[in-house]
mmCIF file of the N, C-alpha and C atoms, coordinates in Angstrom:
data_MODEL
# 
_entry.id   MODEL 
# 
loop_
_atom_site.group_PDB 
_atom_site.id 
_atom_site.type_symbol 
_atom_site.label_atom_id 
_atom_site.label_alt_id 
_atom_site.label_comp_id 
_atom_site.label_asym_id 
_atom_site.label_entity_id 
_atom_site.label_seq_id 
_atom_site.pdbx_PDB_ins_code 
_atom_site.Cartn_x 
_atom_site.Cartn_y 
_atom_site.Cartn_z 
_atom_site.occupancy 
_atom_site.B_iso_or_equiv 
_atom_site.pdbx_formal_charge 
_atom_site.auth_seq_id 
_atom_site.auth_comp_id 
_atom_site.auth_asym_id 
_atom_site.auth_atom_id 
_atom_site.pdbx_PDB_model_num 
ATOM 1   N N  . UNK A 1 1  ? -3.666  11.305 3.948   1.00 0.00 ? 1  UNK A N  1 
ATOM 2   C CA . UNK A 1 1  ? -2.586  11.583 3.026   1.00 0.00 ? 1  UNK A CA 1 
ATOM 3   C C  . UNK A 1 1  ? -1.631  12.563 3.692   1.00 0.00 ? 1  UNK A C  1 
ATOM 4   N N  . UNK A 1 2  ? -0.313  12.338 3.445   1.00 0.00 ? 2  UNK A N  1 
ATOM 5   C CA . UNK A 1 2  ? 0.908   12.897 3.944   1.00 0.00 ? 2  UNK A CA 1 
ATOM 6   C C  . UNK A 1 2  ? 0.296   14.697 3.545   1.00 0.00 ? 2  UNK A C  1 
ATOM 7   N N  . UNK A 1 3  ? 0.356   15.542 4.488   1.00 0.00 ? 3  UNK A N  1 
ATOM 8   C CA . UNK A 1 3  ? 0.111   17.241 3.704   1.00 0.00 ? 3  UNK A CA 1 
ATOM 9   C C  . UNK A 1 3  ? 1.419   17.455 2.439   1.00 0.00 ? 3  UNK A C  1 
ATOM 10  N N  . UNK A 1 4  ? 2.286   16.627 2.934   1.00 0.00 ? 4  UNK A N  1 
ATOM 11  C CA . UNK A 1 4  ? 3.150   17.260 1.543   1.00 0.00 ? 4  UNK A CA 1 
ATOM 12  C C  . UNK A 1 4  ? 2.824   17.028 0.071   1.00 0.00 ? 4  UNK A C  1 
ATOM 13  N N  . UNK A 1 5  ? 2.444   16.037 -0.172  1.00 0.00 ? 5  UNK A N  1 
ATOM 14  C CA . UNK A 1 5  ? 1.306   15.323 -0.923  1.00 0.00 ? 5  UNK A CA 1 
ATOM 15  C C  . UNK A 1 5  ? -0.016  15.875 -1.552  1.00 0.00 ? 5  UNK A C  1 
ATOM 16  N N  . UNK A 1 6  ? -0.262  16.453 -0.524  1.00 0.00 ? 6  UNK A N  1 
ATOM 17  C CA . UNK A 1 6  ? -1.954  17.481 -1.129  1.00 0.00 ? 6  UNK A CA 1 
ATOM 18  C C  . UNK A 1 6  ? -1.729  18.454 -2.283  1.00 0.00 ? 6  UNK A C  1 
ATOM 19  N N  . UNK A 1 7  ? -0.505  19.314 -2.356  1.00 0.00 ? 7  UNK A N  1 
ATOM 20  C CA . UNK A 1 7  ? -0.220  20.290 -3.536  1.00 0.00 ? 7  UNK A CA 1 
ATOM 21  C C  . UNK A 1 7  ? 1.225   19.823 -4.194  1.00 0.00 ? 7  UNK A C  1 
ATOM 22  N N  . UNK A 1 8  ? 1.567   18.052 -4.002  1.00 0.00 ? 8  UNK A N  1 
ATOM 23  C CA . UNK A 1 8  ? 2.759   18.652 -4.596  1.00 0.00 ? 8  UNK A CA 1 
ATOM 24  C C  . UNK A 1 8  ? 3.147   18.522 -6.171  1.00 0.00 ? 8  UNK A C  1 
ATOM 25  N N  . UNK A 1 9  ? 3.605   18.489 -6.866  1.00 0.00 ? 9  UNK A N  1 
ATOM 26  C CA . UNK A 1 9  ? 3.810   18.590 -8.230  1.00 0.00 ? 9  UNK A CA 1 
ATOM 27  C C  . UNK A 1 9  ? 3.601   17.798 -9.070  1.00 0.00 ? 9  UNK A C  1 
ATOM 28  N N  . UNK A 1 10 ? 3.096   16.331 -8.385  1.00 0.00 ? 10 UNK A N  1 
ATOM 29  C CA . UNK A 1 10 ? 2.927   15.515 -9.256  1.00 0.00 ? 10 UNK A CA 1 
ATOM 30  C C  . UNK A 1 10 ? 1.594   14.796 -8.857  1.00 0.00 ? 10 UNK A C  1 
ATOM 31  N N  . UNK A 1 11 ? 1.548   14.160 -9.725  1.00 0.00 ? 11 UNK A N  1 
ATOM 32  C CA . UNK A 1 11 ? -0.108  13.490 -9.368  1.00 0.00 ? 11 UNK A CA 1 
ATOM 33  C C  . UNK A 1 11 ? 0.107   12.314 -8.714  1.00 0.00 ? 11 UNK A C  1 
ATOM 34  N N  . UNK A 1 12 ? -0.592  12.224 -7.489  1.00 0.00 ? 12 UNK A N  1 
ATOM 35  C CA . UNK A 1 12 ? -0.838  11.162 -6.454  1.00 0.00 ? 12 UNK A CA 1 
ATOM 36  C C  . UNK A 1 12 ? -2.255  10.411 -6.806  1.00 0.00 ? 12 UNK A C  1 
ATOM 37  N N  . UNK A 1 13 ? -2.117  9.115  -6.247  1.00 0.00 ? 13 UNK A N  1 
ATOM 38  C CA . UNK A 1 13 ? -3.184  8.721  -5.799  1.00 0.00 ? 13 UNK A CA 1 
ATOM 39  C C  . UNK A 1 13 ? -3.050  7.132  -5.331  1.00 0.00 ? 13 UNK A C  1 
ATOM 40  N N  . UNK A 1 14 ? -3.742  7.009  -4.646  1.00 0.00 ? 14 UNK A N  1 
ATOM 41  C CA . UNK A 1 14 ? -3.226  5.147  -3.855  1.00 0.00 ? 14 UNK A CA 1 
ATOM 42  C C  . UNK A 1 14 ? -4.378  4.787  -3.731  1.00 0.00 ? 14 UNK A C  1 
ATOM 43  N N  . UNK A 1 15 ? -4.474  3.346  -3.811  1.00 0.00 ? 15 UNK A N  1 
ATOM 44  C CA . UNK A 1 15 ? -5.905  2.646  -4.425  1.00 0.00 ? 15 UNK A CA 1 
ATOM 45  C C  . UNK A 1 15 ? -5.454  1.068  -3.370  1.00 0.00 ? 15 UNK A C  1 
ATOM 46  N N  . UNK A 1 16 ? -6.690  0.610  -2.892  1.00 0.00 ? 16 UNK A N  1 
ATOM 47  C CA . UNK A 1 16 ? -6.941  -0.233 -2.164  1.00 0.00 ? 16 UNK A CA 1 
ATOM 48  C C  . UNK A 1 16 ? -6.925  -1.828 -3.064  1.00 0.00 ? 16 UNK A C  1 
ATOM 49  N N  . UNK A 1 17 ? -6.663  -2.919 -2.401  1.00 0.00 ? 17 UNK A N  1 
ATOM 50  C CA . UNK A 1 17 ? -6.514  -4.214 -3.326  1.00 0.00 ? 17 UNK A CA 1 
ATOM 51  C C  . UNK A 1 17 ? -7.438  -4.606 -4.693  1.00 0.00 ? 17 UNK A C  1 
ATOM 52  N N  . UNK A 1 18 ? -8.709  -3.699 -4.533  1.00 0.00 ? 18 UNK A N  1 
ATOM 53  C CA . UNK A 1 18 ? -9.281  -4.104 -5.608  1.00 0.00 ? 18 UNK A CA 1 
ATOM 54  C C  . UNK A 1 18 ? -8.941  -2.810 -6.506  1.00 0.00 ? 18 UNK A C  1 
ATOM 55  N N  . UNK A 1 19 ? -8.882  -2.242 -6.391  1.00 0.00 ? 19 UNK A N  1 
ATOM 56  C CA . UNK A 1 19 ? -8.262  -1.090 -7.470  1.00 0.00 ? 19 UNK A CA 1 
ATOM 57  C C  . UNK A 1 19 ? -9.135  0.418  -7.394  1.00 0.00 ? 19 UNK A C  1 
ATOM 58  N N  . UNK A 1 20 ? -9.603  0.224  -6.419  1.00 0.00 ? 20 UNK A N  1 
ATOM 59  C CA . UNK A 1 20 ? -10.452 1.307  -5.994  1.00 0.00 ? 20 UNK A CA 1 
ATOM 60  C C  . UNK A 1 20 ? -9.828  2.509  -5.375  1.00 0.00 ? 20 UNK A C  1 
ATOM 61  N N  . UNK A 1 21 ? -10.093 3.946  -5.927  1.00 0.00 ? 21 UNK A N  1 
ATOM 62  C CA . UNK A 1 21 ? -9.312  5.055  -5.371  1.00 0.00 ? 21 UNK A CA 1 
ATOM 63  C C  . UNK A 1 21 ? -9.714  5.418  -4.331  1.00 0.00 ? 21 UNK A C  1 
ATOM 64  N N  . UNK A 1 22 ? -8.797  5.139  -3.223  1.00 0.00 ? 22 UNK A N  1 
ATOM 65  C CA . UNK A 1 22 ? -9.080  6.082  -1.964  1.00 0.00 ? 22 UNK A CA 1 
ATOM 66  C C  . UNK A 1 22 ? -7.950  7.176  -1.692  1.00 0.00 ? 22 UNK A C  1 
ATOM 67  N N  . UNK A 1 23 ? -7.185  7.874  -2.426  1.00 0.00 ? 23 UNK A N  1 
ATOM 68  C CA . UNK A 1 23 ? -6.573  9.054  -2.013  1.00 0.00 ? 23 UNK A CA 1 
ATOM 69  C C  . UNK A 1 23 ? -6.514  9.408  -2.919  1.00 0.00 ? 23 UNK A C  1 
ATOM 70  N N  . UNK A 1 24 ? -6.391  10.916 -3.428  1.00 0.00 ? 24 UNK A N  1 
ATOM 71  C CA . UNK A 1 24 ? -6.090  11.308 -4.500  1.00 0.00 ? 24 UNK A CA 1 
ATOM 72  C C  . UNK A 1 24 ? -5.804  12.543 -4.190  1.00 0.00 ? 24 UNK A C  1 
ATOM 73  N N  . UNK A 1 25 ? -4.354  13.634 -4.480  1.00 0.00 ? 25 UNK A N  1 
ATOM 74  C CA . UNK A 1 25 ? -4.033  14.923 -4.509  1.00 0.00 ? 25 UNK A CA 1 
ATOM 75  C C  . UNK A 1 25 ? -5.176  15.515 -4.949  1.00 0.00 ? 25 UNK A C  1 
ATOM 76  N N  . UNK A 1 26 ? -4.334  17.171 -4.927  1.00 0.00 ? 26 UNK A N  1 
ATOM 77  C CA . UNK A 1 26 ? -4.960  18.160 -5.484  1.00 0.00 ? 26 UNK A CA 1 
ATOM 78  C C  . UNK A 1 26 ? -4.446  18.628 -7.261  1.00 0.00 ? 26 UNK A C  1 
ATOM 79  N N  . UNK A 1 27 ? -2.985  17.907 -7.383  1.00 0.00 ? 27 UNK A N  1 
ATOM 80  C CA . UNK A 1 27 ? -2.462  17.832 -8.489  1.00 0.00 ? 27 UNK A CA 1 
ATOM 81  C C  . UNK A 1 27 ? -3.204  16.933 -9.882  1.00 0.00 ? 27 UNK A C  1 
ATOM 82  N N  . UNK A 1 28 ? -3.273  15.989 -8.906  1.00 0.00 ? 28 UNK A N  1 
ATOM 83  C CA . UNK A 1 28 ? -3.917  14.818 -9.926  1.00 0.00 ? 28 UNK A CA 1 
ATOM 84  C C  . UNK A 1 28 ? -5.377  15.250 -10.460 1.00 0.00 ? 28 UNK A C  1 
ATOM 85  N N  . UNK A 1 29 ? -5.949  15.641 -9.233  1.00 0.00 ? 29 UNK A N  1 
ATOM 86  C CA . UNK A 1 29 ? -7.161  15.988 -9.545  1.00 0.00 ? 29 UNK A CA 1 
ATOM 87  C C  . UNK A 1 29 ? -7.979  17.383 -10.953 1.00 0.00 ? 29 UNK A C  1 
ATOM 88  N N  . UNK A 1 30 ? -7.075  17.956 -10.554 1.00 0.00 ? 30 UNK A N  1 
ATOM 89  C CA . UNK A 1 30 ? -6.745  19.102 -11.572 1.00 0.00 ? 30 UNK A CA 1 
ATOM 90  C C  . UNK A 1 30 ? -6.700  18.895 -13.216 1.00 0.00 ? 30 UNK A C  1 
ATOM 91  N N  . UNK A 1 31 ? -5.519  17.880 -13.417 1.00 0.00 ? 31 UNK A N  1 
ATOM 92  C CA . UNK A 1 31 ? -5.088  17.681 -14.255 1.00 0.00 ? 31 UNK A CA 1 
ATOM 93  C C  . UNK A 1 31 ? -6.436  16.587 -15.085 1.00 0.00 ? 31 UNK A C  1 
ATOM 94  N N  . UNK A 1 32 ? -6.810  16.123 -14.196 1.00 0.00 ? 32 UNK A N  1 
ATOM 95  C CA . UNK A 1 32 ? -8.137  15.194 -15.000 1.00 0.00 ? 32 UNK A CA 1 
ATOM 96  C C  . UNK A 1 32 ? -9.521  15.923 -14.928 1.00 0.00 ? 32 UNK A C  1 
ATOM 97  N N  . UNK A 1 33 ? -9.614  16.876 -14.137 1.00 0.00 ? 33 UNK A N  1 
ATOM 98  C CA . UNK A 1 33 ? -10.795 17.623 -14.147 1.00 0.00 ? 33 UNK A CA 1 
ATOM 99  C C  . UNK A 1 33 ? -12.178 17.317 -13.316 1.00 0.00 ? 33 UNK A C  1 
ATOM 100 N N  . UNK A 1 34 ? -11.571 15.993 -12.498 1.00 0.00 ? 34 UNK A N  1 
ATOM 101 C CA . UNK A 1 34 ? -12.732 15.572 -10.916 1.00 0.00 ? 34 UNK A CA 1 
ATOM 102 C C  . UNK A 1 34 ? -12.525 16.087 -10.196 1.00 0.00 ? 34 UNK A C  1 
ATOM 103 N N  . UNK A 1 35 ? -13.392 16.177 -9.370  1.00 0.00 ? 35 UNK A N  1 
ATOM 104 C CA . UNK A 1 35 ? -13.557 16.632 -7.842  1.00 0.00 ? 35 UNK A CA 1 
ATOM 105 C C  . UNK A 1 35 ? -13.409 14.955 -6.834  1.00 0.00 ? 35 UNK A C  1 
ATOM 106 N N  . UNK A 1 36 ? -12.895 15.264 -6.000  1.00 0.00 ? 36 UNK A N  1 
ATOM 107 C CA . UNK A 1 36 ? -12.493 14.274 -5.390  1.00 0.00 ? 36 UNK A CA 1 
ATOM 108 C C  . UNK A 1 36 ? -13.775 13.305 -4.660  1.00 0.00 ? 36 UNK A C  1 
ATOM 109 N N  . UNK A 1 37 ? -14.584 14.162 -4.407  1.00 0.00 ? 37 UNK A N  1 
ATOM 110 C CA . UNK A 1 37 ? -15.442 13.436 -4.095  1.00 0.00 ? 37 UNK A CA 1 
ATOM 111 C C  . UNK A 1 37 ? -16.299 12.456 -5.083  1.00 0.00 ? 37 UNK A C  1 
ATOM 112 N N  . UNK A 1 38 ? -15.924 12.601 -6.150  1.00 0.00 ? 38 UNK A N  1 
ATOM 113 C CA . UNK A 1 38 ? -16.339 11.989 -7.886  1.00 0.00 ? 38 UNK A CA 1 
ATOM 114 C C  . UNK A 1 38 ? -15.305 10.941 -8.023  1.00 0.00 ? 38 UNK A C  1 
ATOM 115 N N  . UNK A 1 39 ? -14.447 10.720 -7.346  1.00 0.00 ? 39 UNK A N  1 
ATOM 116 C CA . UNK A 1 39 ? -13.338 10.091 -7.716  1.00 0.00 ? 39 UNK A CA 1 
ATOM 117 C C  . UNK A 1 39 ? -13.051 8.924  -6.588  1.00 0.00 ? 39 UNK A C  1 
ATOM 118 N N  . UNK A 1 40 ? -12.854 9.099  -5.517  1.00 0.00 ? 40 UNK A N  1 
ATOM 119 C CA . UNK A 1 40 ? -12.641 8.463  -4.524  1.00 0.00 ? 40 UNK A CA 1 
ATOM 120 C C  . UNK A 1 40 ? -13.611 7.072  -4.582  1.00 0.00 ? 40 UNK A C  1 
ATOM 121 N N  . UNK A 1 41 ? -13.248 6.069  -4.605  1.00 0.00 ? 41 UNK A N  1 
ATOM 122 C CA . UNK A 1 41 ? -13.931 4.681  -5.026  1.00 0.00 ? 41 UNK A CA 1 
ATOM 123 C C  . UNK A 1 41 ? -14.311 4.660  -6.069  1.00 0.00 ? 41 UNK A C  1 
ATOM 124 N N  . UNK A 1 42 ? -14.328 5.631  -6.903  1.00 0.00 ? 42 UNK A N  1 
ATOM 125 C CA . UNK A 1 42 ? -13.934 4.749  -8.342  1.00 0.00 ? 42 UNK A CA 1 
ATOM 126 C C  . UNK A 1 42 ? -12.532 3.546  -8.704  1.00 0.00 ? 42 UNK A C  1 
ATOM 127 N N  . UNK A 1 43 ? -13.699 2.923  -9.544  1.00 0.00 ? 43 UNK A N  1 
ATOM 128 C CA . UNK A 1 43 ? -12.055 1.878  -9.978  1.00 0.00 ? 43 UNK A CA 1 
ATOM 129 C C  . UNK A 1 43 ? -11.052 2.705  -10.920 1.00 0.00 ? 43 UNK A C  1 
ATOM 130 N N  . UNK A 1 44 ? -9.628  2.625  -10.455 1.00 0.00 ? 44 UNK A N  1 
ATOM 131 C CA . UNK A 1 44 ? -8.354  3.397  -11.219 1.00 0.00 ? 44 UNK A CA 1 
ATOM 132 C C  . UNK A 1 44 ? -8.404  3.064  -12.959 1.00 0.00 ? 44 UNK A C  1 
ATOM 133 N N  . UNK A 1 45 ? -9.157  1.542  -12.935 1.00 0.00 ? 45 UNK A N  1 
ATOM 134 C CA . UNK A 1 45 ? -9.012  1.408  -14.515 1.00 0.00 ? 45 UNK A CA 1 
ATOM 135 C C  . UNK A 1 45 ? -10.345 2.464  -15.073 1.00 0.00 ? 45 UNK A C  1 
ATOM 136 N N  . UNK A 1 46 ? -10.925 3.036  -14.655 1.00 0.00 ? 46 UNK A N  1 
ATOM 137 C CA . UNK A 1 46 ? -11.920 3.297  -15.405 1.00 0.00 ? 46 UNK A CA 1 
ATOM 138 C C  . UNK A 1 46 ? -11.808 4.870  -16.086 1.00 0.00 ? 46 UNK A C  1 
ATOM 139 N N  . UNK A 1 47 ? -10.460 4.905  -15.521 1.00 0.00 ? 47 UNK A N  1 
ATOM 140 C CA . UNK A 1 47 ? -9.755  6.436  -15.706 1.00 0.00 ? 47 UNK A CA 1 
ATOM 141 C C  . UNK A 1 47 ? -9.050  6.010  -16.671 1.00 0.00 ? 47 UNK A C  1 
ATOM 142 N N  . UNK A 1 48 ? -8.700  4.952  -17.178 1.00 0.00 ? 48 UNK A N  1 
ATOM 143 C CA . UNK A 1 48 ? -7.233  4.690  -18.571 1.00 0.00 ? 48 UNK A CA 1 
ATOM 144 C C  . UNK A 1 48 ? -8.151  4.225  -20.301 1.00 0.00 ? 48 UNK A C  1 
ATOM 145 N N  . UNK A 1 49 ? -7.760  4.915  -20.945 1.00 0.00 ? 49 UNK A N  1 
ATOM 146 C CA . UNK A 1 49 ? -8.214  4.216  -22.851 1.00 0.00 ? 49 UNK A CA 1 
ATOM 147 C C  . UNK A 1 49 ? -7.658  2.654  -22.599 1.00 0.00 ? 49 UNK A C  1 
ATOM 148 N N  . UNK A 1 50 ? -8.063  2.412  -23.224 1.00 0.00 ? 50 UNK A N  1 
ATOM 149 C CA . UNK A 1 50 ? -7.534  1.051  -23.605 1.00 0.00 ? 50 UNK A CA 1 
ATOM 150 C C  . UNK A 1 50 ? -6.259  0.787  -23.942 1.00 0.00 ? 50 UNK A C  1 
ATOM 151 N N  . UNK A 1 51 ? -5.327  1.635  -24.380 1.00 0.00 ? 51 UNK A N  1 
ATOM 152 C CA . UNK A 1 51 ? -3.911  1.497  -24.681 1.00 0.00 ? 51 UNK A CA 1 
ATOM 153 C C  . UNK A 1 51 ? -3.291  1.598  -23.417 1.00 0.00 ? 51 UNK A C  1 
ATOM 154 N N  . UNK A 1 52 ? -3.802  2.502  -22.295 1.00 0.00 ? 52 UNK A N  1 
ATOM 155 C CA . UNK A 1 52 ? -3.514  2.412  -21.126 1.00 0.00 ? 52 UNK A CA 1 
ATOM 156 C C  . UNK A 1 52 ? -3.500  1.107  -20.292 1.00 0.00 ? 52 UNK A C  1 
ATOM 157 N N  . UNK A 1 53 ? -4.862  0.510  -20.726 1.00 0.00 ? 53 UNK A N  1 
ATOM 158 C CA . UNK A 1 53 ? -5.174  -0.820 -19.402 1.00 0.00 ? 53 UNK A CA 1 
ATOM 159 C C  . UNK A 1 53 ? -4.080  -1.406 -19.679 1.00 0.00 ? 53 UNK A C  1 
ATOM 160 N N  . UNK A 1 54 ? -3.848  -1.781 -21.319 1.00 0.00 ? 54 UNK A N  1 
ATOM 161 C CA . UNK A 1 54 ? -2.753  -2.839 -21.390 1.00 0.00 ? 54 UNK A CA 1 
ATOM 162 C C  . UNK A 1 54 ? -1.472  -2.369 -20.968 1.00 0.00 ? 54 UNK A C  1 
ATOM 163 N N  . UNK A 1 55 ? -0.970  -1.706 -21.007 1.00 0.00 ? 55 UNK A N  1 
ATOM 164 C CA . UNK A 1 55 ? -0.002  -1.248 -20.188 1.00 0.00 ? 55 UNK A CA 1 
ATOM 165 C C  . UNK A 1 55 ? 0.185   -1.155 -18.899 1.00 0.00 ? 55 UNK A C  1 
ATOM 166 N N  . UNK A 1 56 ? -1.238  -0.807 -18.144 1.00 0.00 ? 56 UNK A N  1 
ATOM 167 C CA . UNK A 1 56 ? -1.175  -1.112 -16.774 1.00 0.00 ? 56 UNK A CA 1 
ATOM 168 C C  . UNK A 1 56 ? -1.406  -2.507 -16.179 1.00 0.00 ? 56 UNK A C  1 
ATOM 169 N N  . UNK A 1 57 ? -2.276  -3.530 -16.993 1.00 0.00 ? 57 UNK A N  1 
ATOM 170 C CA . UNK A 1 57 ? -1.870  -4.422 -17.033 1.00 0.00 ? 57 UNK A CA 1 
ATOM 171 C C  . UNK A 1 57 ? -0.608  -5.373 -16.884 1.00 0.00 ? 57 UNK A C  1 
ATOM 172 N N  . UNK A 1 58 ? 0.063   -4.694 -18.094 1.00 0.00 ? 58 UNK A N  1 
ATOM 173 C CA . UNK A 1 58 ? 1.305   -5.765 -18.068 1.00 0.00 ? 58 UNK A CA 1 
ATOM 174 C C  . UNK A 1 58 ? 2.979   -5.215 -17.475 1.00 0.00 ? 58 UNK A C  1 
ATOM 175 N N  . UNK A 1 59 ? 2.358   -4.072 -16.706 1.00 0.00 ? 59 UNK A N  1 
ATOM 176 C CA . UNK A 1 59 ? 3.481   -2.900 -15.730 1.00 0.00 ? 59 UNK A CA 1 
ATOM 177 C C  . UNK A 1 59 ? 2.872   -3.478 -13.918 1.00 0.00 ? 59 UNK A C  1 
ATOM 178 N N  . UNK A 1 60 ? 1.802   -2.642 -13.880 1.00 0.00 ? 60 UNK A N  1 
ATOM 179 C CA . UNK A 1 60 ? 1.154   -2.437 -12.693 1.00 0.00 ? 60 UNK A CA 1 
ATOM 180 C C  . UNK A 1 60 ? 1.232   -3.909 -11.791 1.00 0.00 ? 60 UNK A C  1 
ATOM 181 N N  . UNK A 1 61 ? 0.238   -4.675 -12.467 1.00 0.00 ? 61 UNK A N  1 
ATOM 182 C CA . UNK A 1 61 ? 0.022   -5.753 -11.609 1.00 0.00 ? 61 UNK A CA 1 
ATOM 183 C C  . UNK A 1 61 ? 0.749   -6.724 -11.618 1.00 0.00 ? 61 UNK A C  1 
ATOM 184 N N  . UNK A 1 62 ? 2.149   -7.338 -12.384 1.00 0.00 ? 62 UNK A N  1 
ATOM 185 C CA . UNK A 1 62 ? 2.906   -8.083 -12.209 1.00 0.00 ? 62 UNK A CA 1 
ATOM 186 C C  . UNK A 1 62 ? 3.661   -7.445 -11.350 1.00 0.00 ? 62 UNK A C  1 
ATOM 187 N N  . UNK A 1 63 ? 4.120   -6.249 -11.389 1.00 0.00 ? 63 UNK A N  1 
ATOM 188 C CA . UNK A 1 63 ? 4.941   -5.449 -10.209 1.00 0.00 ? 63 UNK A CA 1 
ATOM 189 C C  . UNK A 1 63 ? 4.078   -5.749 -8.505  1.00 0.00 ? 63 UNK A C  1 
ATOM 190 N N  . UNK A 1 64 ? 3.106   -5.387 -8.993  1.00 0.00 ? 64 UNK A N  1 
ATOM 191 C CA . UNK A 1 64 ? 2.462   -5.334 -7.259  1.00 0.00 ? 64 UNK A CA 1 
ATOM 192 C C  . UNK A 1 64 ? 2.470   -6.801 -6.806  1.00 0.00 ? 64 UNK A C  1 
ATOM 193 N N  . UNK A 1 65 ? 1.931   -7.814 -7.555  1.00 0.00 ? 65 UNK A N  1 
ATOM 194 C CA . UNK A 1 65 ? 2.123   -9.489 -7.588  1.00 0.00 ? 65 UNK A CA 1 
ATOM 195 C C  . UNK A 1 65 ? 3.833   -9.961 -6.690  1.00 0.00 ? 65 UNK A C  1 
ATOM 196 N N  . UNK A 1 66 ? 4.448   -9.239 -7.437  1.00 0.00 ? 66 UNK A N  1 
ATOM 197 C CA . UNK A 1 66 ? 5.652   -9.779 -7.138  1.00 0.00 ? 66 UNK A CA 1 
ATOM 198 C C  . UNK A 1 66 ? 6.798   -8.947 -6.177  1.00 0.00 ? 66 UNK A C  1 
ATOM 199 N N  . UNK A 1 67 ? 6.792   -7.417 -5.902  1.00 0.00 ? 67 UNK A N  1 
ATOM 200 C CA . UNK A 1 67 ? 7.069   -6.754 -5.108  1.00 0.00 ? 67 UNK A CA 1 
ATOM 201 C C  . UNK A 1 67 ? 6.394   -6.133 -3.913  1.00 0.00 ? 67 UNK A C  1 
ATOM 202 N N  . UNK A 1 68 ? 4.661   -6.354 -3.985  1.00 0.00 ? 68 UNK A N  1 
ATOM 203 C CA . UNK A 1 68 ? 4.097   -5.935 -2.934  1.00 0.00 ? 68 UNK A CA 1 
ATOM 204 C C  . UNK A 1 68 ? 3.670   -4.017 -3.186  1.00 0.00 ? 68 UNK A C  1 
ATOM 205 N N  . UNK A 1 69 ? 4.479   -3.792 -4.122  1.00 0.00 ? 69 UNK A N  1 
ATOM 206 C CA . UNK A 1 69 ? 4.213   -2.292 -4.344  1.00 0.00 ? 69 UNK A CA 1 
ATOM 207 C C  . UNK A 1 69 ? 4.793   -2.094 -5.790  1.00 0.00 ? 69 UNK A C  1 
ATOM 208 N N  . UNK A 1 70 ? 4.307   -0.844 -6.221  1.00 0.00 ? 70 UNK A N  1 
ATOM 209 C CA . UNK A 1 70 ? 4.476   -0.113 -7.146  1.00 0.00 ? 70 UNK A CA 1 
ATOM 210 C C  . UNK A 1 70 ? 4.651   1.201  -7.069  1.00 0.00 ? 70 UNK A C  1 
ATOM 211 N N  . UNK A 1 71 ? 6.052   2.042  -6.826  1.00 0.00 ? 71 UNK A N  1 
ATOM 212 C CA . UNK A 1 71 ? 6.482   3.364  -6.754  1.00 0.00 ? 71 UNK A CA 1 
ATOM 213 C C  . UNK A 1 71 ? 5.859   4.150  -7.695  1.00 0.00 ? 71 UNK A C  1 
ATOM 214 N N  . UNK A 1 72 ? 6.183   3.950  -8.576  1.00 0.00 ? 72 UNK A N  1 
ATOM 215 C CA . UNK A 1 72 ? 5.821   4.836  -9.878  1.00 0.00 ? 72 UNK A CA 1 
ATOM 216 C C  . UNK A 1 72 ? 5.597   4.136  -10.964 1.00 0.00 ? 72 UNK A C  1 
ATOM 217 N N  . UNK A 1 73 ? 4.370   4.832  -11.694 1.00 0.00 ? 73 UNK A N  1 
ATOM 218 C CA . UNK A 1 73 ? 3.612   4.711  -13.056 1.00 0.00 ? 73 UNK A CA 1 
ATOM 219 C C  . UNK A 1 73 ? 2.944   5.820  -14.224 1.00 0.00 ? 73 UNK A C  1 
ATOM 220 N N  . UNK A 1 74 ? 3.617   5.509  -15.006 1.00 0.00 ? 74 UNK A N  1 
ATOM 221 C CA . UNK A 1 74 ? 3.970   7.392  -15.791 1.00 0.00 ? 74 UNK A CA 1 
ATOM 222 C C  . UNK A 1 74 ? 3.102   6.689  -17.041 1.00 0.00 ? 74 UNK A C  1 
ATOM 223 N N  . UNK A 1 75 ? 1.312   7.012  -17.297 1.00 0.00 ? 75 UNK A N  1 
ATOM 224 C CA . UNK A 1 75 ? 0.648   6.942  -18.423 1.00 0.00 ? 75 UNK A CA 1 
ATOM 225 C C  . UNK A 1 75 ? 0.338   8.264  -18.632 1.00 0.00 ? 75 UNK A C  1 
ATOM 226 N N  . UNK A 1 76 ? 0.261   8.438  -19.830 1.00 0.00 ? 76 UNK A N  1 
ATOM 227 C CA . UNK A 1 76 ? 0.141   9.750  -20.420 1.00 0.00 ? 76 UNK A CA 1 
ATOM 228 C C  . UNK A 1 76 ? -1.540  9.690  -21.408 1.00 0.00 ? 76 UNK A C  1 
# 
């Protein structure tokens, strides 16, 4: 991960084709209350309620399907 990335203000994290976390800040981490080593290959859905999946559902993966990436995703 980029060092600018490790503390910066917002929550990071980038996940491999199956949806598995392999990076995650120090921001993000904080804010959910894991330790990274608790986190890292977990699947990203297993972090969202259910009002979330569907949303990441019908945001996330038609975006990545059809652009190859996804910049930003703001669930609360």
């Amino acid at each position: 991960m980029d060092e600018r990335l490790i503390e910066a203000p917002c929550g990071f994290l980038s996940m491999d084709h199956n949806g598995s976390i392999i990076e995650v800040n120090k921001t993000f981490l904080e804010w959910i209350g894991f330790k990274q080593k608790n986190l890292v290959g977990k699947h990203f859905e297993s972090l969202l309620t259910t009002g979330n999946k569907l949303i990441f559902h019908s945001y996330f993966y038609p975006n990545i399907n059809l652009h190859g990436h996804v910049e930003e995703l703001f669930i609360n």
